[in-house]
N, C-alpha and C positions, 0 to 999 in steps of 0.2 A: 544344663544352663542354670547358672545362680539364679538369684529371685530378681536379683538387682538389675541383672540382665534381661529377666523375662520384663520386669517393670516399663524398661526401658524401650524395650522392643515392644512393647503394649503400647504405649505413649505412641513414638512414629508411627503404627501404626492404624493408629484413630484416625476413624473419619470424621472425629470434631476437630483433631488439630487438622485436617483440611478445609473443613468448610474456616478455621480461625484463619489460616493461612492466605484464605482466600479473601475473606472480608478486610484483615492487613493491607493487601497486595490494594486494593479497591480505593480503600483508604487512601493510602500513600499518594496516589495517582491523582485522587479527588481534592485531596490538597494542594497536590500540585498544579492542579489547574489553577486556583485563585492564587499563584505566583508566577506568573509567567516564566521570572527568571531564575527560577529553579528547577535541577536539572533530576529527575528522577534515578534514570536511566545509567547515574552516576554515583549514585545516596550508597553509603555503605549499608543502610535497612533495607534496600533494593537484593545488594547481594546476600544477607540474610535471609529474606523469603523464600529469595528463587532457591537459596541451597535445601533449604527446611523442608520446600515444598518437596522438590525431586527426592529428598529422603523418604520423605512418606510417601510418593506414591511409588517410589521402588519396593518400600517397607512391606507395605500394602499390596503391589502384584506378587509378591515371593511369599507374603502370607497365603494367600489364593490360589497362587497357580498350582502347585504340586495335586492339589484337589481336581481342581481344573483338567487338569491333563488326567489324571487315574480317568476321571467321569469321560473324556476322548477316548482314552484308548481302552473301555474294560471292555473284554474279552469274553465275559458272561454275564449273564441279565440275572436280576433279582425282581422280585414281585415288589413291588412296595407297599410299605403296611397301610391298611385297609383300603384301596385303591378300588377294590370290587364291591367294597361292602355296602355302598348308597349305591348304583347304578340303576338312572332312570330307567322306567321301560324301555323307552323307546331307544334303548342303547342295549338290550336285550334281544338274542336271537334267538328261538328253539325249531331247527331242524331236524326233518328225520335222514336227511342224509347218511351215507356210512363216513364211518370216520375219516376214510384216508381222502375221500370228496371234499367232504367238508374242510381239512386241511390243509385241500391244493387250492381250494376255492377263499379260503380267507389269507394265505401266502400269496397269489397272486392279484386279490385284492389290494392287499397291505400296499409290495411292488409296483404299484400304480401311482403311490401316493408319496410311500418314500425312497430317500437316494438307499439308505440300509434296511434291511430285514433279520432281524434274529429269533431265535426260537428255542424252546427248552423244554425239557420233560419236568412236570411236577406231581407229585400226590393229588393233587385235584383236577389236573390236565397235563395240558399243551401251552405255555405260556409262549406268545408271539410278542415283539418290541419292532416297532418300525419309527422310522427318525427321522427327522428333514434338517437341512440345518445346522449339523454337526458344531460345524465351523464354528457358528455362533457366540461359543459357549468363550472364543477368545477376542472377543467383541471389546469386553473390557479393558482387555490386555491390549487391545491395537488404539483406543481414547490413550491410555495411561501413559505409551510409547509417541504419541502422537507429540504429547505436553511436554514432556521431556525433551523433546526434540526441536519444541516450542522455545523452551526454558533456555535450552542451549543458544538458542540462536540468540535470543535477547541478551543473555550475558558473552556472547560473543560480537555481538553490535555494539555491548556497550565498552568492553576490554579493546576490541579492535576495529570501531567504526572509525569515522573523522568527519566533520561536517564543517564546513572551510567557506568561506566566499574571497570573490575575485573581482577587481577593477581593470577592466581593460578599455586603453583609447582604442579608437577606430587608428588600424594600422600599424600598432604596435603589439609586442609579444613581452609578457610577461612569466614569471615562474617563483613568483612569492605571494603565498595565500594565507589570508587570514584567520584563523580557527575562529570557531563558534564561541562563545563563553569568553571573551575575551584572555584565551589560551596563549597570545601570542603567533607567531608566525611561523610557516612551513614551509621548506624549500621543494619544488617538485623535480623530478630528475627527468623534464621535458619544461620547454616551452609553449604556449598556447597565443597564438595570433589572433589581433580582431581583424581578418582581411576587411569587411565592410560592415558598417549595422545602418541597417534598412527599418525608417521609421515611417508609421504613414499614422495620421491622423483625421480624424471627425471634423467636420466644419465646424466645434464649437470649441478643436483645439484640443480634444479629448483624445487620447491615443487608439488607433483601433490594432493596430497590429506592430509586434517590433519583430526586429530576425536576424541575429548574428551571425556572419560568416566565419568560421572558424578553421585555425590550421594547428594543428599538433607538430611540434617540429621537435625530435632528439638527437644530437650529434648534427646538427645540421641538415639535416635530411626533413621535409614534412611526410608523417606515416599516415597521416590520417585528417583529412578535410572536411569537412559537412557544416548544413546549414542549422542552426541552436533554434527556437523556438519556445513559446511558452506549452508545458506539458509536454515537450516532446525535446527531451534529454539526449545528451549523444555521449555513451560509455568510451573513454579512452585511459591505459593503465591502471585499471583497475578501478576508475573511478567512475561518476556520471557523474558529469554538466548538465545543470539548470538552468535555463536562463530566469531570471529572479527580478531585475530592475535594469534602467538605465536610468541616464543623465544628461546633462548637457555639459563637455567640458570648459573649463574656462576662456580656452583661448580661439575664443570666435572670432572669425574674419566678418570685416564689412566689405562689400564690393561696391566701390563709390564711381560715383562719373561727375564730370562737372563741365558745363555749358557757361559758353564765351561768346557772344555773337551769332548764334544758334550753330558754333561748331563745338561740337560735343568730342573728348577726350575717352581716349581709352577706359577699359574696365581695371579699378586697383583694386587688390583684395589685401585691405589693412588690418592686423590685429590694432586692440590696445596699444599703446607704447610705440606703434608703428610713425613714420613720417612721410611725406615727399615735397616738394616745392614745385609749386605753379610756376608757369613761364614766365613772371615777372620776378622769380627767385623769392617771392614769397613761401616761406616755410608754415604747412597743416601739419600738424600733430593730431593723432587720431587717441584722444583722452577717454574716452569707454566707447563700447560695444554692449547693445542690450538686445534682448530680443525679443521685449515686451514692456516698455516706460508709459507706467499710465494708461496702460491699456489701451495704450493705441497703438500696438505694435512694435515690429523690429524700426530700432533708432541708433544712430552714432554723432556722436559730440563730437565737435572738431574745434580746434583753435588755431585761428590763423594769425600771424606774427608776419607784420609789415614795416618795416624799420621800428619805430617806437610806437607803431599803433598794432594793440591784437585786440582778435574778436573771437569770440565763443557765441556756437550755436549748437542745435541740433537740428540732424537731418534725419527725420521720416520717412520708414519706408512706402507708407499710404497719406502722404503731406494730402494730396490733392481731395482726399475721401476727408481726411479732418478737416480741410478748410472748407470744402463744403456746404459740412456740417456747423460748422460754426466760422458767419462770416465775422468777418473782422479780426480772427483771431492775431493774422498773422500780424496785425496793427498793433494790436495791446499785448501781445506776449512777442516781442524781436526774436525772442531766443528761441522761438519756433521757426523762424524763416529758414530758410534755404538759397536766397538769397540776400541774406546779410552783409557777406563782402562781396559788394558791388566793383564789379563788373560780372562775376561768375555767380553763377544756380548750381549748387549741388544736387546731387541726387542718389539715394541707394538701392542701388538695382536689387541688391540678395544682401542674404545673409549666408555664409558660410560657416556650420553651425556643427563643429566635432561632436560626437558623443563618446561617452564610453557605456560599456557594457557589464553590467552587474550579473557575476556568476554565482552560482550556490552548487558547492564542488561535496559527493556525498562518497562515502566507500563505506557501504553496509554489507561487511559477511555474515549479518542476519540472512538474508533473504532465500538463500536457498534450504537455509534450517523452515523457515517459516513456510515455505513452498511446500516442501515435504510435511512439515508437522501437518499444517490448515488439511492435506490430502488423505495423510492418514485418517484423520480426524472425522472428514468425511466419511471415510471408507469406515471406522470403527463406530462411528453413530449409524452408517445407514444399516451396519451389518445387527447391530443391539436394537433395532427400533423398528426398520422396515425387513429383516432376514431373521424374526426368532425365534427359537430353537425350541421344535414341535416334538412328542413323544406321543406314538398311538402304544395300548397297550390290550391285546387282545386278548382272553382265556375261552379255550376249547374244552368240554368238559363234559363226562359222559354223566345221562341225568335217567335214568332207566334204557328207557331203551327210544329214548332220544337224545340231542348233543345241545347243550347249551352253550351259548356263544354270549360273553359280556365285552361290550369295549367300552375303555375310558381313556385317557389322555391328560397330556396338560401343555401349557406353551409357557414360554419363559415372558412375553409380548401378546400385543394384541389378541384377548380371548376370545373377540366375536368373530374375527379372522378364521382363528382356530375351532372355533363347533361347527364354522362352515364347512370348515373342510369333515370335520372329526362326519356330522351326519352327509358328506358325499361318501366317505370311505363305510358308512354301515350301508349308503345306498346299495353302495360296489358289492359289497359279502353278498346281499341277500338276492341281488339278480346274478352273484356265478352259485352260489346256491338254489337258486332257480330251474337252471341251465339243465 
């Protein structure tokens, strides 16, 4: 490999250009917060990180692993240099056992402690290696696989997510959504129904709960029904419904009644723009619809038109609670009566009050990258943190005409972990040496 190349391949595979890669990524994000309407997730420095990143940590497991893997599968043990040469006392054995005792007695000590045992003839003994943990040693390598998998999903959320919302009346069915980011519009290859939306509110007018009834319909056919909630999404074609907001649509009905001699007329439910005429052929025009004037409630303005005489009022839906409240009103303000054209009392029984229903329509092919990566992840931290990868290392050694026994070790994690076990396993030697 040229120099230019080694150079290169040096570069990707620093773990300063990760830890830069990573303070970048941090950045980018952290800017992004103080602009709400900026889209990260979309930034062309986004897909430069993410690519830079998975280089080097690709870079970086194929520098390692072939190492890695020899240290799995070698086939024979090696002493390591000076490994014996400080061993504290108390990590010292001198028996007078015979040799081949002593050997069964520290082999199935070892067996106790690890999943492998190996063993070897040397010039100064019986060199024993026992292991826990193996696995361990691709701890690394199951984090680095995890991020990558991580990475993928995020540039697959961001190349083929869509994040859309939706207006639908109570009872009608739509299939034009509007993208996030002011993207423009999308057609869906289904229709979505608001059969009902169910509001209930707080005495103080505050919402407590909303619920859309929703129908999926494609080709004419509805495949799929359920009720929308907040937090609680209902997936259809790929996608998930939010429920996200409503409203109140424009075109509210009032339900009027009007008293003539204390004989009281049927219930009309008139929008805006609506008309009828009383029995003297007098024409009401119903000129708005509120559902909150003044705060004092649902009201609708009426204007009645009697040959060359019209009148305009408003009618209340809690007249009787206002005037009340303030006598004399109806004296000094007419256009609060409800009986202003005399001979008839109007009165508003209800309001009939459409809403529509505000969706937030998601398709994230992240989420099963992110599933799997966050799992792995787990698995690759608890395996490098709470599983790591323990080496006892025993020498048998004839010392005149007794056997000296040294053990030492090392772990890759937790060393207090490790003496504990390292002095259960001299406990082990010295009671089958005992025996």
């Amino acid at each position: 490999m040229s120099k230019n190349k080694n150079n290169l391949w040096s570069f990707f595979s620093s773990i300063k250009l990760t830890i830069v890669l990573l303070v970048l990524v941090v950045f980018l994000f952290s800017i992004a917060s103080f602009f709400p309407q900026a889209d990260p997730y979309h930034a062309p420095l986004f897909y430069i990180l993410m690519s830079l990143l998975s280089l080097n940590l690709i870079i970086c497991s194929l520098n390692r692993f072939p190492l890695s893997l020899k240290q799995f599968k070698a086939a024979t043990i090696s002493e390591p240099a000076g490994i014996f040469n400080s061993v504290p006392q108390n990590q010292t054995i001198i028996t007078d056992q015979d040799r081949s005792a002593a050997e069964s007695a520290i082999e199935s000590s070892i067996r106790k402690q690890c999943s492998t045992v190996r063993k070897m003839d040397t010039k100064k003994g019986i060199l024993f290696l026992g292991e826990r943990r193996r696995f361990s040693i691709f701890g690394v390598y199951i984090v680095h696989l995890s991020i990558l998998i991580m990475i993928a999903g995020a540039l697959a959320g961001s190349i083929f997510g869509l994040e859309a919302d939706l207006n639908i009346k109570e009872g009608e069915s739509v299939n034009i959504m509007n993208l996030k980011g002011d993207k423009g519009t999308k057609a869906l290859d289904f229709n979505v129904r608001c059969d009902k939306f169910i509001l209930e509110l707080y005495d103080n007018g505050m919402p407590k709960t909303y619920r859309s009834d929703l129908s999926f319909i494609r080709n004419g056919q509805v495949e799929k029904q359920g009720s929308l909630f907040v937090n609680h999404p209902i997936s259809f074609g790929g996608l998930r419904f939010y429920q996200s907001s409503y409203g109140a649509a424009p075109d509210a009905k009032a339900v009027l009644m009007y008293n003539k001699a204390n004989q009281k007329s049927a219930e009309l439910a008139m929008a805006a723009g609506d008309s009828f005429f009383l029995p003297g052929h007098d024409r009401v025009d119903v000129l708005r619809v509120e559902e909150n004037v003044m705060k004092m409630g649902p009201a609708v303005k009426l204007k009645i038109t009697s040959g060359q005489k019209e009148v305009q009022f408003w009618v209340f839906r809690y007249i009787d609670e206002i005037a009340a409240a303030n006598p004399g009103l109806l004296m000094e303000i007419p256009l609060f009566n409800p009986g202003l054209f005399k001979p008839y009392v109007f009165s508003l029984t209800r309001l009939e009050q459409p809403y529509f229903t505000g969706l937030h329509i998601v398709r994230d092919p992240s989420l099963p990258f992110v599933a799997a990566g966050a799992a792995l992840l787990i698995v690759g931290l608890l395996t490098i943190f709470l599983l790591p990868y323990q080496r006892f290392w025993v020498r048998m050694e004839q010392a005149e005409t007794k056997i000296l026994i040294s053990i030492a070790g090392g772990s890759s994690r937790n060393q207090a972990t490790f003496d504990s076990r390292l002095a259960r396993l001299i406990t082990k030697i010295q009671e089958n040496l005992s025996r």
